[in-house]
C-alpha positions, 0 to 999 in steps of 0.5 A: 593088521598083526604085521601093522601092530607089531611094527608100531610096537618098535616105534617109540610111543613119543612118536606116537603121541605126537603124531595123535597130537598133530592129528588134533591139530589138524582137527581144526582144520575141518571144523573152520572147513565145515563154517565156510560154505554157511558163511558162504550161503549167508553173504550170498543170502544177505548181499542179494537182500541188502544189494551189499557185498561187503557186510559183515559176513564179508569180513568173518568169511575172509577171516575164516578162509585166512585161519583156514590157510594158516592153520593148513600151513603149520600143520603141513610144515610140523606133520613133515617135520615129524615125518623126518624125525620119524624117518631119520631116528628108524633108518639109524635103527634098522640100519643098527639091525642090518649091521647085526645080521650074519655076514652069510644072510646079507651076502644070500639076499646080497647087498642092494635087496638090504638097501632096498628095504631100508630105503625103500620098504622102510620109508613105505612101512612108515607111511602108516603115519599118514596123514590120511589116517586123520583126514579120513577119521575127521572128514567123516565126522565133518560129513555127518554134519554136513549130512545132517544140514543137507538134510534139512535143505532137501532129503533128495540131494541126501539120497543122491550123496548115500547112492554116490558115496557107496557106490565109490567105496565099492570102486575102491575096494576093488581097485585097492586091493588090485593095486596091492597084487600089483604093489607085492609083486613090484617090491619082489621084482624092485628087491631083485632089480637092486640086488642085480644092479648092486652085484653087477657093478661091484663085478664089473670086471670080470664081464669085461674079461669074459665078454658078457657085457651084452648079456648082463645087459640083456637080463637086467634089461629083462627084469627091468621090463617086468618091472616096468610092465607091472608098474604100469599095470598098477599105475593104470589100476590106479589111475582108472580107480580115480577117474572112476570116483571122480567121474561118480562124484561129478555125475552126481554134483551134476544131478544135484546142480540140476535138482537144486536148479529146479527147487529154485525156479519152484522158489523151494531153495535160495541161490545161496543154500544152492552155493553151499550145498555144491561147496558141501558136496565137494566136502562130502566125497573128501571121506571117499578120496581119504578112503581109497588113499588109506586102503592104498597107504595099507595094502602098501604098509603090510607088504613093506613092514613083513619085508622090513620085520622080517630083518628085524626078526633075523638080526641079533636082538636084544635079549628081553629076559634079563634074568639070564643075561651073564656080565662079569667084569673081571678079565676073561680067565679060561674058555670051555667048549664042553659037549659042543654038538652042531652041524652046517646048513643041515649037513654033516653033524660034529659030536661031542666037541670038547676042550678047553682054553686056559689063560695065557694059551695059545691052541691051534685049530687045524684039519683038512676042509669041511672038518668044522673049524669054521662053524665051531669059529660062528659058535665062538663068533656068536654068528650062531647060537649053541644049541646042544652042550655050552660054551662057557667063558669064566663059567658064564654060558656064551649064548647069554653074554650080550652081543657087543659086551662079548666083543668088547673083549675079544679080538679078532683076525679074519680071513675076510678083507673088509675094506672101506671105501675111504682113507686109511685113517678112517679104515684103521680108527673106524672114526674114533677118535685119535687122543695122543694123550692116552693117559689123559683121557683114560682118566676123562672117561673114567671121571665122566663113567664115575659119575654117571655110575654113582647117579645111578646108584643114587636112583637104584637106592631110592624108593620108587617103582622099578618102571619110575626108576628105568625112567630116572637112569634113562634120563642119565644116560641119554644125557651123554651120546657116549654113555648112551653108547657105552651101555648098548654094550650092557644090552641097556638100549633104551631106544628098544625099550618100546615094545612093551615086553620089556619088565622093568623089575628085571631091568633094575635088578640086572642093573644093580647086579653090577654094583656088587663089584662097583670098581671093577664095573667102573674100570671095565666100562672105562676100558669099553667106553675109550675102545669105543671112541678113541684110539691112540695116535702113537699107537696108529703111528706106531702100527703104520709103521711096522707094517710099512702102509705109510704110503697108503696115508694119501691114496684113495682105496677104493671101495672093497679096497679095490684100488688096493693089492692082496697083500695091502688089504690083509695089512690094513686088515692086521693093523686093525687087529694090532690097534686093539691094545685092551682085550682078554682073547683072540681069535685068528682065522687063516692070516696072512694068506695074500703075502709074499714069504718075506713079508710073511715072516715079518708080519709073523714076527710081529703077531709072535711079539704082539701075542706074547702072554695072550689068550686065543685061538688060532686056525690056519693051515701053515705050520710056519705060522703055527709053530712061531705061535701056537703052542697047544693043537687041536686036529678035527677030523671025521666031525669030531676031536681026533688029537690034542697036544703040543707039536712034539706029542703029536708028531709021533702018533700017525695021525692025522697031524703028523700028515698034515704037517709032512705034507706042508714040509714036503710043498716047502720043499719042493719049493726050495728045489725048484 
């Protein structure tokens, strides 16, 4: 039940109260239900007397069976309509989180278990918006009625409804929580089924070539066949579990149907009260059947919402202390690692990592493998947060700088090739916008930022209640999908607002920590909105052809790019790193390692033009790369800073460096001679 609690805290109360109105809606259901079999005893009562059918009773009956049937079909319409709203607004959200995760932690599970659980486990962890909530709560009530008015006819068939009622609660007990043994280890077996599948066929060549085709086959098939042995078992729990009820339920309308056969032979009941009481007794067991779909719908939920929590609880989240969060808009001036201590996956510990990056410097970071440099880039990437001594940029503590703000202001190179499965267009712009109008529409987004800027500052004046006033600039913002965007970027999604734990005094006050420098805080958010949705089309044009990709325009690349060379993806890969023009640092992480010499010295030449004046660190092991760009360096080695200094301050201190670089001019060598 805490699991339940703590996933509708991340549904936004809207939601909620629309359901609960719906719920009230779909109350009137039941009250017309509970009229239908009385009007049904009086025409039968009343055509039997008089020998009239069409009476007036004739009439209220149709009009109530016709009420009946409209009110079932808007509602069935709009709980269907919310559920898809509900459906489409949590997929974006969830998705949002898988996004945020750590590359490592979705390549551990692997790809498809994700897209299980947002598909899958997330459209089940919904499901405690079902509508058997409410058929259950208000055919409950309907049945003390109806109870009530069986009692009165014959206390008899009342003990006979008691004897069946609970006997079916017992049945569904046991068969739930059967069924949910058997629901938790499907969802196991479904994740791993999805993640295989996934896996298998994103590598489908390398089977080919080592002919394991028929064994690949073979394993899937065996996990498919637990699957399958298990969702029989559950399906035949299920199955036997309401053939059980309805069987009691069938049993006992049979000695009700003879017991009231009796009383009319003894003149104890009319034929009518006899019809209604067979109409109520079907009523009656409806709270049963609601039962058993609510234990199901629940068992169901908590095994799905702990998968789906779980993501949520692993992904990077919105910081909820705003008391803390660290946003400057000043351009970045100089990044401090200072007393940096960490370790990898429990393994060999870094000490006492210090350094720093001043403006318009370029360190290269270089040693031997497992000396760090990846894991110091997750500390500076923010994959991981830092634990023992800080990381500072322009003095504001890294682990308390908002994720997306962060990035806004950094540029990055990796060594991993991300590929879309689409056109080189959308791989370069990631859907932005392309403006071949810079200018102009730098100064559209300014506008559109000024204002919006001023309506808040306007609100943050007024006098009212911290709570009244996030509601007033909630308003604002949502009011443009781009500013919604833009201040997601600040850690102000209002979307994550829900929960509860969120203090709306901090709120206000982080927000109006911003104008104490309103125009550079206008001029820092108009540079994010535009980076954020445009992209220059000189730029991509200009981009596409200095890296010579124009005949990858019109081709298809495949999904990972595998339709693509090595050399193809690590340009795309570069463009997108060229196609950044507002940044104040960089990080590049081993470039370049798929191409050919001479396309290596090109690309080369262009990161040394585009990197002229810049801010960043770069981490590679060729020296041909390091010595066009780098002009500081920083050797790890034996898990902790052992040299620092330029090329020419190094070369002559027999340490790790100088080995370094002897060794890479003697494999160039080599080279030359043969």
């Amino acid at each position: 039940m805490k699991n339940i609690i703590k996933f509708l805290k991340l549904v936004p109360l809207r939601y909620t109260v629309l359901f609960f109105l719906l719920g009230f809606l779909y109350s009137l259901t039941f009250v017309i239900q509970y009229y239908l079999p009385i009007f049904q005893k009086k025409l039968i009562d009343i055509a039997i007397d008089t020998k009239i059918i069409f009476n007036d009773i004739f009439y209220y009956l149709s009009g109530l069976y016709l009420a009946y049937f409209i009110m079932k079909f808007i509602f069935d319409l709009s709980i269907w309509k919310f559920i898809f709203r509900l459906r489409h607004y949590m997929t974006g959200i969830f998705f949002e989180r898988i996004i945020f995760l750590k590359k490592s932690t979705i390549l551990k599970e692997g790809t498809g278990f994700y897209y299980d659980c947002l598909t899958n486990d997330l459209n089940k962890a919904l499901g405690i918006y079902s509508i058997s909530f409410f058929s259950f709560i208000f055919s409950i009530i309907q049945s003390l009625f109806i109870f009530i008015l069986i009692w009165k006819w014959s206390p008899t068939i009342s003990y006979i409804f008691i004897f069946s009622l609970l006997l079916s609660i017992l049945v569904s007990v046991i068969g739930s929580k059967m069924n949910k043994i058997q629901w938790t280890k499907m969802r196991a077996v479904a994740a791993k089924l999805s993640g295989f599948t996934v896996d298998a066929m994103a590598n489908n060549t390398i089977m080919k070539h080592l002919l394991t085709i028929p064994k690949i086959k073979r394993k899937m098939g065996g996990i498919y066949k637990k699957f399958n042995k298990i969702l029989m078992i559950d399906t035949i729990l299920g199955v036997t579990t309401e053939t059980l009820i309805n069987l009691i339920a069938t049993l006992s309308q049979i000695v009700v149907i003879i017991y009231a056969l009796y009383l009319i032979i003894n003149s104890q009941m009319t034929y009518g009260t006899m019809i209604a009481i067979i109409s109520y007794f079907q009523i009656l067991f409806t709270p049963i059947e609601n039962f058993y779909d609510i234990l199901q719908v629940l068992y169901e939920c908590d095994v799905s919402i702990k998968r789906v929590h779980n993501i949520w609880e692993k992904s990077y989240k919105q910081g909820r202390n705003y008391r803390d969060k660290a946003i400057f808009f000043e351009p970045i001036n100089k990044i401090t690692i200072e007393n940096v201590d960490f370790s990898y996956d429990k393994g060999k510990r870094y000490e006492d990592i210090n350094f720093e990056i001043k403006k318009g410097e370029i360190v290269g970071l270089i040693g031997i493998s497992g000396e760090g440099k990846t894991s110091l880039l997750k500390l500076l990437l923010k994959d991981n947060l830092v634990k023992k001594g800080k990381i500072l940029v322009n003095n504001n503590d890294l682990n308390e700088i908002p994720y997306l703000f962060y990035f806004s202001k950094l540029n990055v190179l990796s060594q991993e090739f991300e590929i879309l499965n689409n056109d080189l267009i959308h791989n370069l712009t990631l859907d932005k916008e392309i403006t071949h109008n810079k200018e102009q529409t730098m100064l559209k987004c300014k506008e559109m930022v000024a204002e919006v800027v001023e309506s808040i500052e306007k609100i943050i004046k007024r006098k009212l209640k911290a709570k009244s006033k996030v509601k007033e600039i909630e308003k604002i913002i949502k009011n443009h999908e781009k500013i919604t965007d833009l201040f997601t970027v600040l850690d102000i999604n209002f979307d994550l607002f829900n929960s509860g734990d969120i203090i709306s005094e901090e709120v206000i006050d982080y927000i109006t920590s911003f104008f104490s420098k309103k125009e550079d805080f206008i001029n820092c958010l108009t540079k994010i909105i535009f980076s954020m949705n445009y992209v220059s089309g000189k730029r991509v044009d200009k981009v596409i052809s200095l890296l010579e990709i124009e005949d990858l325009k019109n081709r298809d690349l495949g999904e990972k790019g595998s339709f693509l060379s090595g050399g193809e993806k690590q340009k795309i890969v570069f463009a997108r790193f060229l196609l950044k023009e507002d940044f104040d640092y960089f990080i590049i992480d081993e470039p370049f390692t798929s191409l050919d010499t001479i396309t290596e010295k090109k690309m080369i030449n262009i990161l040394k033009k585009e990197l002229k004046g810049k801010t960043g660190i770069l981490i590679s092991h060729k020296f041909n790369i390091l010595s066009e760009i780098v002009e500081n360096f920083i050797v790890m080695e034996n898990g902790k800073i052992s040299e620092e200094g330029t090329h020419e301050e190094l070369i002559g201190n027999n340490g790790l460096y100088e080995n370094l670089f002897n060794h890479f001019k003697e494999s160039v060598n080599v080279m030359k001679n043969k």
